[in-house]
KEVOPA-179621 format. One record per atom (N, C-alpha, C): residue number from 1; residue in three letters; atom name; z, x, y. Coordinates in nm, 3 decimals. Atoms other than C-alpha are relative to their C-alpha. Layout:
N
k=NUM r=ALA a=CA w=Z u=X v=Y
...
//
This chain:
89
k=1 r=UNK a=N w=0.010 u=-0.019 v=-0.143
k=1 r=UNK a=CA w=-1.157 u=-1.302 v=0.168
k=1 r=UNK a=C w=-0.114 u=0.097 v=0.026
k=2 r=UNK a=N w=0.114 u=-0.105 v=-0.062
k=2 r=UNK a=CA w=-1.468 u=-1.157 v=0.326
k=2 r=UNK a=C w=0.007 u=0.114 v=0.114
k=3 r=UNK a=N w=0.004 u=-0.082 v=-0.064
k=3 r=UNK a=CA w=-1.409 u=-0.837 v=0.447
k=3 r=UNK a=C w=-0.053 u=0.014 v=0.141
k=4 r=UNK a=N w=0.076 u=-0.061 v=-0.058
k=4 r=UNK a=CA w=-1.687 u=-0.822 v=0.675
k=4 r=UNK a=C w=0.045 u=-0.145 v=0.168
k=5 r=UNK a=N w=-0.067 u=0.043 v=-0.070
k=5 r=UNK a=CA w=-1.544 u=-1.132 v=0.840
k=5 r=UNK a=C w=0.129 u=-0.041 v=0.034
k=6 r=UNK a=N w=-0.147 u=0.018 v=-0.020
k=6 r=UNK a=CA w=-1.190 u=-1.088 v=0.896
k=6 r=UNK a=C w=0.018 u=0.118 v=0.127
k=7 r=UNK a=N w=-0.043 u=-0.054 v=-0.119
k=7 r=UNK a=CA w=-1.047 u=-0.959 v=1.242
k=7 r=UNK a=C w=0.102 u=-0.039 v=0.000
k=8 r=UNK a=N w=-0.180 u=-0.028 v=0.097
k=8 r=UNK a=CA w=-0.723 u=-0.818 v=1.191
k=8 r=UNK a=C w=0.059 u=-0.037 v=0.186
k=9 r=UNK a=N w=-0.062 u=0.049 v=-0.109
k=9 r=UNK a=CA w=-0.516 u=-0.943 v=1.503
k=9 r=UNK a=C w=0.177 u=0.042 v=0.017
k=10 r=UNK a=N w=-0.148 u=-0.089 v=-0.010
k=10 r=UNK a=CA w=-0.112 u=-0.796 v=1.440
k=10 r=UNK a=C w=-0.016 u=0.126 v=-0.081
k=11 r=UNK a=N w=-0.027 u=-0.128 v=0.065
k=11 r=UNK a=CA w=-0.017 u=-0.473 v=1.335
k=11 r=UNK a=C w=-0.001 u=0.005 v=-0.154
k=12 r=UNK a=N w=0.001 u=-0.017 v=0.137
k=12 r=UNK a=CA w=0.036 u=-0.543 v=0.982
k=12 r=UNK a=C w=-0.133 u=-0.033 v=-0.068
k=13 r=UNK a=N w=0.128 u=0.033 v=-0.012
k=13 r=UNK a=CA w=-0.322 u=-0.701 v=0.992
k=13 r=UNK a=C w=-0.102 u=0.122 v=0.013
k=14 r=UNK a=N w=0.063 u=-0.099 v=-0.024
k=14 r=UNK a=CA w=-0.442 u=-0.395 v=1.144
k=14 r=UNK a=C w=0.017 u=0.163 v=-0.107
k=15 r=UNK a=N w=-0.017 u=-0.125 v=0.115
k=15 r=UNK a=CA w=-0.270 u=-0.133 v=0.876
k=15 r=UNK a=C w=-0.048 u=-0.037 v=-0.137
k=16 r=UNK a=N w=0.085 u=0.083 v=0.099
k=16 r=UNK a=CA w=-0.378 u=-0.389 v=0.602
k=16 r=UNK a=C w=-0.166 u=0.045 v=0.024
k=17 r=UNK a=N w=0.106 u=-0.026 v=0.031
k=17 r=UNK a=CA w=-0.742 u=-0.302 v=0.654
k=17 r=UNK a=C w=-0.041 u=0.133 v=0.053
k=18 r=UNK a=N w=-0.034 u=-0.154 v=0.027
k=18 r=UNK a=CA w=-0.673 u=0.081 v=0.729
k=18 r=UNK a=C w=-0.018 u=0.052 v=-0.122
k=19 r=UNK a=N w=-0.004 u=-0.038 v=0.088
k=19 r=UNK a=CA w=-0.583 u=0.081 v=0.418
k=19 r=UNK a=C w=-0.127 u=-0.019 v=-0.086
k=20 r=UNK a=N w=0.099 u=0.042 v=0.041
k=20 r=UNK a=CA w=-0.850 u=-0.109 v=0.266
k=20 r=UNK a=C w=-0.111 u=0.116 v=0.000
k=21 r=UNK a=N w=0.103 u=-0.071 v=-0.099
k=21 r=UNK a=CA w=-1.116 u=0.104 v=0.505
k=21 r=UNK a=C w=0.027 u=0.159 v=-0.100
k=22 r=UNK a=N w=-0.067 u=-0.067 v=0.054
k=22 r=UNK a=CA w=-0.914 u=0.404 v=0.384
k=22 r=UNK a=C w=0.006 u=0.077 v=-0.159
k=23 r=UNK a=N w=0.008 u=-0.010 v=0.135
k=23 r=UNK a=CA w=-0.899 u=0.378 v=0.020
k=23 r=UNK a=C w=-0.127 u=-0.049 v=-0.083
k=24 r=UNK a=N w=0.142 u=0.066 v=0.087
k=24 r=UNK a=CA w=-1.247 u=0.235 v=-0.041
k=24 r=UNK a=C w=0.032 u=-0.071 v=-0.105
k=25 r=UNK a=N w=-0.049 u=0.124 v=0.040
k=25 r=UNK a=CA w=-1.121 u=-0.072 v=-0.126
k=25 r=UNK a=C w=-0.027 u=-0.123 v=0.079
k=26 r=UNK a=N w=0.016 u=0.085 v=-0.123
k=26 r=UNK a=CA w=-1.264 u=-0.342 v=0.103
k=26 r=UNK a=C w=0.088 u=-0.191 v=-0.079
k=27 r=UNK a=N w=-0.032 u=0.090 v=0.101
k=27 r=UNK a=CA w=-1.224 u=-0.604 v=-0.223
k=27 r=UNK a=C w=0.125 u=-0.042 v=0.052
k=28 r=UNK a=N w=-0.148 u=-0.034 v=0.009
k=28 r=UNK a=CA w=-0.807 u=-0.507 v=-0.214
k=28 r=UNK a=C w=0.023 u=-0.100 v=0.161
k=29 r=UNK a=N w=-0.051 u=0.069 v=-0.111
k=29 r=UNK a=CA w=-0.812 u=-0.667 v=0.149
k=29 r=UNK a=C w=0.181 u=-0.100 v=-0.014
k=30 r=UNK a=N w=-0.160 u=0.113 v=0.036
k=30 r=UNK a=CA w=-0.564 u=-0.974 v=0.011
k=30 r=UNK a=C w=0.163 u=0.100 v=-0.040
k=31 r=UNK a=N w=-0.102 u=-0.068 v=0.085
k=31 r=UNK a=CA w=-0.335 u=-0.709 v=-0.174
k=31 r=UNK a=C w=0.035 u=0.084 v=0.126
k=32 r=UNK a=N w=-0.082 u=-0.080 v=-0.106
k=32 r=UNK a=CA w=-0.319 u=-0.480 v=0.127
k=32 r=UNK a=C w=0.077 u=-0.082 v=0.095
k=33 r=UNK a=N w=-0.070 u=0.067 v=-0.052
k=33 r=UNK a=CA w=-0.196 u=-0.754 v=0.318
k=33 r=UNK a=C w=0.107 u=-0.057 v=-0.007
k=34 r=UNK a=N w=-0.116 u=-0.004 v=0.088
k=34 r=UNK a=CA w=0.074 u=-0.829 v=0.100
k=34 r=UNK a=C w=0.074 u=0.134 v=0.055
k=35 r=UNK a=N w=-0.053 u=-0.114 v=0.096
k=35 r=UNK a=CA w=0.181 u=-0.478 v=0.055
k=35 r=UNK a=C w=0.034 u=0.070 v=0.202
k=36 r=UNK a=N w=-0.026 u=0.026 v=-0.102
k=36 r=UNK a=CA w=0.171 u=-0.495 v=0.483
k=36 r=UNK a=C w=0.092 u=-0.046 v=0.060
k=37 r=UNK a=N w=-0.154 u=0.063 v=-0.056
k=37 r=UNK a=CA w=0.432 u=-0.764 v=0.483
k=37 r=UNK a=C w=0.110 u=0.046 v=-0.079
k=38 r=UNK a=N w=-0.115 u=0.009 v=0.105
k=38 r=UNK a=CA w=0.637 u=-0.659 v=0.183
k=38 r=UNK a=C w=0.076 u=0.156 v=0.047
k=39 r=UNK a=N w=-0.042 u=-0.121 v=-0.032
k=39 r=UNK a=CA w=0.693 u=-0.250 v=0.262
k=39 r=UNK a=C w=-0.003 u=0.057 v=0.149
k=40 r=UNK a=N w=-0.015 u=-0.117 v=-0.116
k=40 r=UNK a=CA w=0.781 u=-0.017 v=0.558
k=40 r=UNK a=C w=-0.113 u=0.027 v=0.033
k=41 r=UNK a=N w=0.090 u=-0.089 v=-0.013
k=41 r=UNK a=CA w=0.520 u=0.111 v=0.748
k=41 r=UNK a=C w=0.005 u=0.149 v=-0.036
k=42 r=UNK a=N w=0.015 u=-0.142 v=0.028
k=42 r=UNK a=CA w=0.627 u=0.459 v=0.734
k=42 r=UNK a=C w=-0.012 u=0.042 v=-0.157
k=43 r=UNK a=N w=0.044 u=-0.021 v=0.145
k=43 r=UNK a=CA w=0.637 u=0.413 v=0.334
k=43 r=UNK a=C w=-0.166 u=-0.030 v=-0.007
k=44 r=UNK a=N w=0.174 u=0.029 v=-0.008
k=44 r=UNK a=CA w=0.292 u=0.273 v=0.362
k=44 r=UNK a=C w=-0.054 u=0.118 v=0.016
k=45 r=UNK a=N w=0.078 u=-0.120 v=-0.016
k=45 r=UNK a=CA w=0.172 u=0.564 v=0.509
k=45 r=UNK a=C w=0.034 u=0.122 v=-0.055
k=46 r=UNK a=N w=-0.051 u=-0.126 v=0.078
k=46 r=UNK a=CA w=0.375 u=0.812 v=0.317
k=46 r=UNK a=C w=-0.037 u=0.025 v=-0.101
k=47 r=UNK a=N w=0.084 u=0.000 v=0.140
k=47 r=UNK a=CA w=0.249 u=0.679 v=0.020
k=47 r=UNK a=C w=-0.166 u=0.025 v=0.033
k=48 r=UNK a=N w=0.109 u=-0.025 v=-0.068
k=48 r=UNK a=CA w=-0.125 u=0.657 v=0.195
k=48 r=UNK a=C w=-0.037 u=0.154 v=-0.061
k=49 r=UNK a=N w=0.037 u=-0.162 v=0.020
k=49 r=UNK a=CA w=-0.087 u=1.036 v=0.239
k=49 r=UNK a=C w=0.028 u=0.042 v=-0.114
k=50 r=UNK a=N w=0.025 u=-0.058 v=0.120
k=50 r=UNK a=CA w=-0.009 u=1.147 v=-0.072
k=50 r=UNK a=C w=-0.125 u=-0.069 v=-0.094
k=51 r=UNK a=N w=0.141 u=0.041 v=0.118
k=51 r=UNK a=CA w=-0.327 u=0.942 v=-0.263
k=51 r=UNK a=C w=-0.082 u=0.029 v=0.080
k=52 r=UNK a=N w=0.066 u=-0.036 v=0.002
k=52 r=UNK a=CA w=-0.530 u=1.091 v=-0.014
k=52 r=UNK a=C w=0.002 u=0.178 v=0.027
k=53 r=UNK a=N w=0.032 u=-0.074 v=0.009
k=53 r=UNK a=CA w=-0.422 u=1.417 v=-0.067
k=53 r=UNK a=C w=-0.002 u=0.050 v=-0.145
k=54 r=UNK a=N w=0.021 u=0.016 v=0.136
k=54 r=UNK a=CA w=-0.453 u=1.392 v=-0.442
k=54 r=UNK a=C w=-0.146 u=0.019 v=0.006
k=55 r=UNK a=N w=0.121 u=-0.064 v=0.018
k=55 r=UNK a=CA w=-0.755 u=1.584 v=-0.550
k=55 r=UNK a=C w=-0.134 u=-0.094 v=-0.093
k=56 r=UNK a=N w=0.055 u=0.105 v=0.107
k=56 r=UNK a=CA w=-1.046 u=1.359 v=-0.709
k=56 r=UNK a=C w=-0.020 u=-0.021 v=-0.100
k=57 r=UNK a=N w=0.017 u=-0.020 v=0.133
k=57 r=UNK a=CA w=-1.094 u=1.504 v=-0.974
k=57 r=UNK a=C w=0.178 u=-0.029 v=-0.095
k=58 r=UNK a=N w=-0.118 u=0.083 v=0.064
k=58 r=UNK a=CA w=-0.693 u=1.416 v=-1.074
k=58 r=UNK a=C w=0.031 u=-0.153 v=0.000
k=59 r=UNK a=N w=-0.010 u=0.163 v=0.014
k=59 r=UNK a=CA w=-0.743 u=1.051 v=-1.010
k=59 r=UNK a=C w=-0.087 u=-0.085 v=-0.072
k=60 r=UNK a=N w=0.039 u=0.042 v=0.143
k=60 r=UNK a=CA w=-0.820 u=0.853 v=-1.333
k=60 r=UNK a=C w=-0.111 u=-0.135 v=0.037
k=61 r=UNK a=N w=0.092 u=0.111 v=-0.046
k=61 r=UNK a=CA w=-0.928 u=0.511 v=-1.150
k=61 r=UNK a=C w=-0.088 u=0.022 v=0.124
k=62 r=UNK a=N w=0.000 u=-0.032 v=-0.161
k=62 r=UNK a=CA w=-0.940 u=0.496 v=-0.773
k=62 r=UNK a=C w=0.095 u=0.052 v=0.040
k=63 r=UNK a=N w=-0.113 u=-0.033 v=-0.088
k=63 r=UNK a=CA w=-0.724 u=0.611 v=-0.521
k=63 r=UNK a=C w=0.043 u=-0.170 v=0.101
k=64 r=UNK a=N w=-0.030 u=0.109 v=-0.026
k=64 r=UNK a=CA w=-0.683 u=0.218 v=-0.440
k=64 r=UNK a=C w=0.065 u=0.023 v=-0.129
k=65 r=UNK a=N w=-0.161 u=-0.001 v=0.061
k=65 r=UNK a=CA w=-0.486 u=0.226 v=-0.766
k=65 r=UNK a=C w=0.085 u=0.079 v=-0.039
k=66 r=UNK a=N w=-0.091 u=-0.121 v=-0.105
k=66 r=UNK a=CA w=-0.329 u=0.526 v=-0.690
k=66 r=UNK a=C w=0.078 u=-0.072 v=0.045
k=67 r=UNK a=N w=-0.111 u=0.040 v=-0.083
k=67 r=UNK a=CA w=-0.181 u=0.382 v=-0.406
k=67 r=UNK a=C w=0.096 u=-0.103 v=-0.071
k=68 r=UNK a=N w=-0.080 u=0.109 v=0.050
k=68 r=UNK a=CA w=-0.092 u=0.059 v=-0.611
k=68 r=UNK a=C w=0.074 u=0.004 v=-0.102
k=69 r=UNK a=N w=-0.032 u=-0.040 v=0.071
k=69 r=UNK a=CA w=0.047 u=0.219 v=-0.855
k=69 r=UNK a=C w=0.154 u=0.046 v=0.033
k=70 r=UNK a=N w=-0.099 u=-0.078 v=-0.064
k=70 r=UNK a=CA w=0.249 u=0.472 v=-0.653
k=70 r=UNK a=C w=0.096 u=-0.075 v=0.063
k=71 r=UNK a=N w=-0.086 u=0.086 v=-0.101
k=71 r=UNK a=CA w=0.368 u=0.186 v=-0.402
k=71 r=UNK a=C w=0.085 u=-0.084 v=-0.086
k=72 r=UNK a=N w=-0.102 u=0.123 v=0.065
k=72 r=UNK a=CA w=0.519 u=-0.047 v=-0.677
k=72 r=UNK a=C w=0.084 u=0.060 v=-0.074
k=73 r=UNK a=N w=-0.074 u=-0.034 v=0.077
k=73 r=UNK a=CA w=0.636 u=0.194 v=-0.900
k=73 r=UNK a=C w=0.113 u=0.082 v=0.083
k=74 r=UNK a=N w=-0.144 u=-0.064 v=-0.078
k=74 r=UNK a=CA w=0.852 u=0.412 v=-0.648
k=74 r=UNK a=C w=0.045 u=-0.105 v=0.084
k=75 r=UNK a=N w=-0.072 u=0.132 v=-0.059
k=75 r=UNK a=CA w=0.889 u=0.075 v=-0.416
k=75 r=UNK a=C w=0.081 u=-0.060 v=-0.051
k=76 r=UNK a=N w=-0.114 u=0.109 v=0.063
k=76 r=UNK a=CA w=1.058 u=-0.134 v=-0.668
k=76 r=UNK a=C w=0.140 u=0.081 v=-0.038
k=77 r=UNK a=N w=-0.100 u=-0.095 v=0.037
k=77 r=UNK a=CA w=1.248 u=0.172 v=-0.761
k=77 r=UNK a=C w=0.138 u=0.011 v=0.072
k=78 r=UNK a=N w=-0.086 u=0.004 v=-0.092
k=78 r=UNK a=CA w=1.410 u=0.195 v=-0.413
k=78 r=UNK a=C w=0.061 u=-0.090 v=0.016
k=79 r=UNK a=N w=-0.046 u=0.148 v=-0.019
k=79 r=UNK a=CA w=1.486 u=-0.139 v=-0.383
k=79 r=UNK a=C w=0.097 u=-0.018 v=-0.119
k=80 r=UNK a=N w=-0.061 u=-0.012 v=0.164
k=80 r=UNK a=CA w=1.611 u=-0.119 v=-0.734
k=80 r=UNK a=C w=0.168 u=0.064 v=0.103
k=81 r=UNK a=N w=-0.088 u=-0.071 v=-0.012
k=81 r=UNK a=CA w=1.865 u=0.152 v=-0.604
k=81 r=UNK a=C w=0.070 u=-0.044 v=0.120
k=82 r=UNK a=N w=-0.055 u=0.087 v=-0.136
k=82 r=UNK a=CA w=1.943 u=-0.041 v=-0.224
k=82 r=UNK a=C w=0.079 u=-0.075 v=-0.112
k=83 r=UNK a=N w=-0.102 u=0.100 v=0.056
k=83 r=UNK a=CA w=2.065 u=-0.327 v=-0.431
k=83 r=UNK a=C w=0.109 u=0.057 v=-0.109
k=84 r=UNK a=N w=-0.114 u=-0.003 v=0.092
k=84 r=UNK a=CA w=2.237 u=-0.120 v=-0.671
k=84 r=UNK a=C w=0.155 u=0.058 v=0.082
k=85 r=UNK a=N w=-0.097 u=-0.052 v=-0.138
k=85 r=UNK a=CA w=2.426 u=0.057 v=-0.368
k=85 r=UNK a=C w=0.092 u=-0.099 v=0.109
k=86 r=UNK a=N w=-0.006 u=0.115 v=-0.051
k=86 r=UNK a=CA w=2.482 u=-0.294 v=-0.205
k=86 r=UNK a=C w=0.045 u=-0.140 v=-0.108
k=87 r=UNK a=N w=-0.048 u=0.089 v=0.133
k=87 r=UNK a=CA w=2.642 u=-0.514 v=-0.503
k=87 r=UNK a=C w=-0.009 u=-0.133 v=0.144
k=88 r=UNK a=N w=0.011 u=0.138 v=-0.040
k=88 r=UNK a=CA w=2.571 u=-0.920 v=-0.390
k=88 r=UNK a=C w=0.123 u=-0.016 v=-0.030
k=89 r=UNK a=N w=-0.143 u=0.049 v=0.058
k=89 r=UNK a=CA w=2.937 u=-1.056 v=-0.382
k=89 r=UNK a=C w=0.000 u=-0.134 v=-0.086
//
């Protein structure tokens, strides 16, 4: 997807290339859009803020995988723990 032509049109559209914009990640576009429909906004941005207040010199790749890092590994976590709190009958 070409960054330069995509015009974000719903909200999740519009925090999807926040992030992108954000994390100097324009590439990530597809993945933020995902990660738009799949999580919370307020996790979105909770996570957000902590990879950009992570110092640069402590971040190994980017702070695009930072975030992707942070978002799947404590995301799946929660979700992990919802369903374990919530047994499927």
């Amino acid at each position: 997807m070409d960054d330069q032509d995509f015009q974000p049109n719903t909200r999740e559209e519009h925090l999807a290339q926040e992030l992108a914009d954000r994390l100097g990640d324009p590439e990530g576009l597809p993945f933020y859009l995902k990660v738009a429909h799949r999580y919370s906004e307020p996790y979105i941005r909770a996570t957000l803020s902590r990879v950009m207040e992570t110092p640069r010199d402590r971040i190994r790749t980017s702070r695009g995988a930072l975030f992707n890092w942070l978002l799947r590994h404590y995301g799946d976590r929660s979700q992990q723990s919802r369903s374990d709190s919530n047994p499927r009958p």
